[in-house]
N, C-alpha and C positions, 0 to 999 in steps of 0.2 A: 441595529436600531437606527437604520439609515435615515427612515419618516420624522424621527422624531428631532436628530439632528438637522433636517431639512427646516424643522421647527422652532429652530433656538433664535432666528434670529426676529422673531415675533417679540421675543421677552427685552425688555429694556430695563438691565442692569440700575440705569440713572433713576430711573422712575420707583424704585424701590425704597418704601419709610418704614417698613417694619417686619419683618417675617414671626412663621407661624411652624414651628415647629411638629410632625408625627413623632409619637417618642420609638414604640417598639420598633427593630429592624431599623430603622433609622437615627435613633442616637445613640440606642444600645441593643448589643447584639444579642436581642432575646429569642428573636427567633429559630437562631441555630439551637438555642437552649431549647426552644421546646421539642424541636424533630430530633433532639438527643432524649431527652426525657421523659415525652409521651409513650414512645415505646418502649420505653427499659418500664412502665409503672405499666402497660400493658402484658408484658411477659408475668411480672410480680405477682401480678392478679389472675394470670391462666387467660388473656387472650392476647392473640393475634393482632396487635395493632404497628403495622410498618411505618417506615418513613413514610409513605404515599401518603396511609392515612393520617399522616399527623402535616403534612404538606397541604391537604387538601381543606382541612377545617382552615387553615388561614387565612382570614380574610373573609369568610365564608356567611351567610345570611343565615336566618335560623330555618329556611324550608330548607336549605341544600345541607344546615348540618342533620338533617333530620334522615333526609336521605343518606347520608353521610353512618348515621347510625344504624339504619338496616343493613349497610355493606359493612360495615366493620363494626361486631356486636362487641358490648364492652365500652366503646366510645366512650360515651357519656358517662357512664360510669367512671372512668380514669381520668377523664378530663374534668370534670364536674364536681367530681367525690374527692379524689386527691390532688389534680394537676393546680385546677386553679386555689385551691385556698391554700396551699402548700408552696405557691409562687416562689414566694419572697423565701423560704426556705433554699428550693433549689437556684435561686438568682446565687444568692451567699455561698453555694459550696460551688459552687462552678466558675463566680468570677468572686474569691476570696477577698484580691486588694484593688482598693481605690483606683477604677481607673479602667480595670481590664477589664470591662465591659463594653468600653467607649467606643464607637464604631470611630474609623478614622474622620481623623479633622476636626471632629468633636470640641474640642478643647480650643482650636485652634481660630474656626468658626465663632464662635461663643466667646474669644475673648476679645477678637479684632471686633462685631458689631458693638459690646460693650465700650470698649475705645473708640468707635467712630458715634455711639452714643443713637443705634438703633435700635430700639425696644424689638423684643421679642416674646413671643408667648409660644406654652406646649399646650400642646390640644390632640389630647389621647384619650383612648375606646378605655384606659385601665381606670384601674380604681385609681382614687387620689395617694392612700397611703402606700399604694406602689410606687406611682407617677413620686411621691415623694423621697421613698429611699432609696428608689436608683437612681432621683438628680443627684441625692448626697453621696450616693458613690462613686460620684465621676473625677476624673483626673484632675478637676479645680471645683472650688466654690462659684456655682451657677446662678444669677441674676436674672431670674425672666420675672416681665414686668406683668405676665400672667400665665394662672395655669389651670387650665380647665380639663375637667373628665368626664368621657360618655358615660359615665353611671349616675350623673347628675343632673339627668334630665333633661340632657339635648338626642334628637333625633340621630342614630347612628348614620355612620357614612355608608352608603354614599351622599344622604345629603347632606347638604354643606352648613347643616345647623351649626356647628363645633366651631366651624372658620368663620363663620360669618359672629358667633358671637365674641371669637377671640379678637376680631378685626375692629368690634364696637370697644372691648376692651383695651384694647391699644389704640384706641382714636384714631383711625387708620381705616381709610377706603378700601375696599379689597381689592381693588384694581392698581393700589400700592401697597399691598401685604404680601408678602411671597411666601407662598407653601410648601414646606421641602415634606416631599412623602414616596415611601420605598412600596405603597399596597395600590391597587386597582382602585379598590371602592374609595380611596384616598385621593388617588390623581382624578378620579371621577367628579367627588366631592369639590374641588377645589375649582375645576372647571367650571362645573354649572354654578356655582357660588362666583364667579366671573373674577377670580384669583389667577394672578401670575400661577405656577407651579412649577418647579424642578424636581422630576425622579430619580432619587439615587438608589440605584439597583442594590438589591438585597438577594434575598432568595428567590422572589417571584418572579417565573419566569414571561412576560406581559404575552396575551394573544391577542385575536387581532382587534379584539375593541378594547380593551386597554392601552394598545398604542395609538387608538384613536383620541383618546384621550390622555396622552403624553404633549405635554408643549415642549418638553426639554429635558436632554438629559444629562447630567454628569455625572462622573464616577463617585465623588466623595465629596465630604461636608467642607473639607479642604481646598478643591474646587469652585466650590459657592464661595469660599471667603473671597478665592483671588480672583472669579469673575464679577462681585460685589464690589472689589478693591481698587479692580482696574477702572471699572466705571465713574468710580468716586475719585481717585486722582486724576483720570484724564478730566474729568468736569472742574477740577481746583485746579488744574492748568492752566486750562482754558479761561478760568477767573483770573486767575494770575495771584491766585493764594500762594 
């Protein structure tokens, strides 16, 4: 991801008053859950659904899942019938305790902007009462100062309806909200919405317009704290706080 690295130094650490969190693949590791799951509930039922095709619905519009469902019949039915209203079920038997869901940094992210006293908001495609019991299963008691979900009548990503309303909700320009999102239609979103963005890589593997739309990349939520951290104490130096 050498383009994208060539691109980090566009982003200005100092200039950041609030971020905007993606939930799946990016605060919890749901994704791996599904390209474990969709295929074990595809065998169950008598068809053929591989890792591919449970890789390839991610992130995916509704023309390409449609095609998606002529190549691998069944789809919809396993995804539609059991996967998705059965969620919250398989979240529970796969990350049992508090915590082990957390993609790294998580905890760690989330508790330093709380102490430096930067509002942050989730702004996810899931239901709310998802979005809600897997904040409460995280490795601490989570404080976002909002939380909004694509089922609630904003325009899915890629447009940047979701960030731009979380960005009114935290009173916050979006040209000082930062976006952390692991999906395409995400880092897309976030651009044309004229938002800072860091992707941290998940399963998706970016081609070549996706990295067109990368400003930046690090590896972990961990990461973003300490290039957030560094920026903020070399600026109280320079105050002479």
């Amino acid at each position: 991801m050498d383009e994208c690295r060539q691109t980090a130094a566009s982003l200005d650490a100092s200039q950041i008053q609030a971020v905007i969190f993606d939930m799946d693949g990016l605060m919890f590791d749901t994704e791996s859950m599904f390209l474990k799951v969709l295929p074990e509930i595809g065998i169950a039922n008598g068809f053929d659904l591989p890792p591919a095709a449970a890789r390839a619905m991610m992130g995916c519009d509704s023309r390409k899942a449609v095609e998606l469902e002529d190549r691998y019949p069944g789809l919809d039915q396993c995804l539609n019938g059991e996967y998705t209203p059965n969620r919250l079920k398989y979240f529970f038997e796969m990350f049992p305790a508090p915590g082990s869901a957390d993609k790294p940094g998580l905890g760690e992210l989330t508790a330093w902007l709380e102490e430096a006293k930067i509002p942050y908001a989730v702004a996810s495609s899931s239901t709310r009462s998802d979005i809600m019991a897997f904040l409460g299963h995280a490795s601490r008691t989570l404080h976002p100062a909002a939380v909004l979900s694509g089922k609630e009548g904003f325009k899915s990503k890629p447009d940047p309806d979701i960030f731009l309303a979380a960005a009114m909700e935290l009173g916050c320009d979006p040209a000082h909200a930062l976006v952390l999102e692991d999906s395409a239609h995400g880092v897309k979103a976030a651009k044309d919405g004229g938002f800072p963005c860091i992707w941290i890589p998940d399963v998706v593997q970016p081609d070549e317009e996706m990295k067109q739309n990368i400003q930046m990349e690090l590896p972990d939520l961990a990461a973003v704290k300490d290039w957030l951290k560094a920026a903020r104490d070399n600026r109280q130096e320079k105050e002479g706080k």
